[in-house]
Structure formats: structure tokens, C-alpha cells
C-alpha positions as CSV (number, residue, x, y, z in Angstrom):
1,X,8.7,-0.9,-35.4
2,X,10.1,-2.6,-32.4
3,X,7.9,-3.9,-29.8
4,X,7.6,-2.5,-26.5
5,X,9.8,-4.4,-24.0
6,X,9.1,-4.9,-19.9
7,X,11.1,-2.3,-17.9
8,X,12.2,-5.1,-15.3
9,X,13.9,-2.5,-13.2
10,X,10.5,-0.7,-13.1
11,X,8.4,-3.5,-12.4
12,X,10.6,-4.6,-9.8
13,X,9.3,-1.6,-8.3
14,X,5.6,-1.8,-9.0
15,X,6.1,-5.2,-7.2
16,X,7.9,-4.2,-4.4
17,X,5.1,-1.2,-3.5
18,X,2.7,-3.8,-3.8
19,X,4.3,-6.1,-1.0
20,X,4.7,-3.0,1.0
21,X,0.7,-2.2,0.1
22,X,-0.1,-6.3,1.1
23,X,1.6,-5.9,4.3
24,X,0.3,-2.5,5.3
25,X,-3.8,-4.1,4.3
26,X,-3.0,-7.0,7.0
27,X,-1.2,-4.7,9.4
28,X,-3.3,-1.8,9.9
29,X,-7.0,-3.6,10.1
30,X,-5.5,-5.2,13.1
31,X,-4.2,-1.9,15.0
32,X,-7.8,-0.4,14.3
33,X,-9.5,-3.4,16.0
34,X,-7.4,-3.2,18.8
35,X,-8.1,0.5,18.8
36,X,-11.8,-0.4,18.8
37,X,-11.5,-3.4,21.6
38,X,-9.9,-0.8,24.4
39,X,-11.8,2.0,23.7
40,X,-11.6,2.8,27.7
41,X,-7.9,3.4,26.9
42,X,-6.0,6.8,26.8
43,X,-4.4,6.0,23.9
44,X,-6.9,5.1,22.1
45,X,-7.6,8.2,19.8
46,X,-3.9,8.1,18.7
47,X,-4.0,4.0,18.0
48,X,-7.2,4.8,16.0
49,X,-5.8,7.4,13.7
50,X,-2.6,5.6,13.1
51,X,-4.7,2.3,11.7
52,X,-6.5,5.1,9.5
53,X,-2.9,6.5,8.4
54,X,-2.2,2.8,7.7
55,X,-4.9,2.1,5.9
56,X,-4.9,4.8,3.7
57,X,-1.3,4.3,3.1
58,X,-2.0,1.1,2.1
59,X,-4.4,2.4,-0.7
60,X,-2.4,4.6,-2.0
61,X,0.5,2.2,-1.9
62,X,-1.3,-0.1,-3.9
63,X,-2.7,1.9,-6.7
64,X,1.1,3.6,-6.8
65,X,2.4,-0.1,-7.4
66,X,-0.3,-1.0,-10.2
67,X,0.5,2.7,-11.7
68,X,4.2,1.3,-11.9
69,X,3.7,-2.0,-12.8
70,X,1.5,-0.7,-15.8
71,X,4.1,1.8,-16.7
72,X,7.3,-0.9,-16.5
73,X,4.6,-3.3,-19.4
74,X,3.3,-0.6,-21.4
75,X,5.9,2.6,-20.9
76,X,4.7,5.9,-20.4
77,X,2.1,7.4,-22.5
């Protein structure tokens, strides 16, 4: 019985959704502070719930990439 070998193509994957994940955690904190800072703002509802978005998105983003990565090491079960 053969070993399981590393799906690099799929881990290159998991990796990439990761960085997208890493960006999106630095990226959306910001846009809900500034939401937060000009509250007085019209726009402010809409800046808001995009940070949300983004932060959510950057959840699921990152337990998508460490679904993948686990998937390209130890193949699908």
C-alpha cells in the first residue's frame, strides 16, 4: 500500500485562499473602524455592513483554505 502523496495543485489552493483570508482579516477591521469614527456620516450604514461582509468573508475564506489544505495532505475521506 502506497502512501498518500500531497496534492500540490490542491494545496496551492488551500494557500492561496488563505492569503486572500490574511488580507481580507487586515482589510476589513480597518473599513469598520472608519465606519465607527464618522458615525455622523451618510454613508455610514453602507461602510458598516461592507466591513461585516468583509469580515465574514474572511472567515469563511479561511476555514475554506484549511478545508483544502487538509484535503491536498490527507485526500478526501
Amino acid at each position: 500500500m502506497e502512501p498518500n502523496r500531497t496534492n500540490k495543485e490542491l494545496l496551492g489552493k488551500g494557500v492561496q485562499r488563505m492569503a486572500i483570508a490574511l488580507i481580507f482579516m487586515f482589510i476589513s477591521p480597518v473599513i469598520i473602524h472608519s465606519a465607527f469614527k464618522n458615525q455622523d456620516h451618510p454613508l455610514y450604514v453602507p461602510i458598516l455592513v461592507l466591513g461585516l461582509i468583509g469580515a465574514g468573508f474572511a472567515i469563511f475564506m479561511a476555514f475554506r483554505g484549511l478545508k483544502t489544505i487538509m484535503n491536498s495532505i490527507f485526500g478526501k475521506k
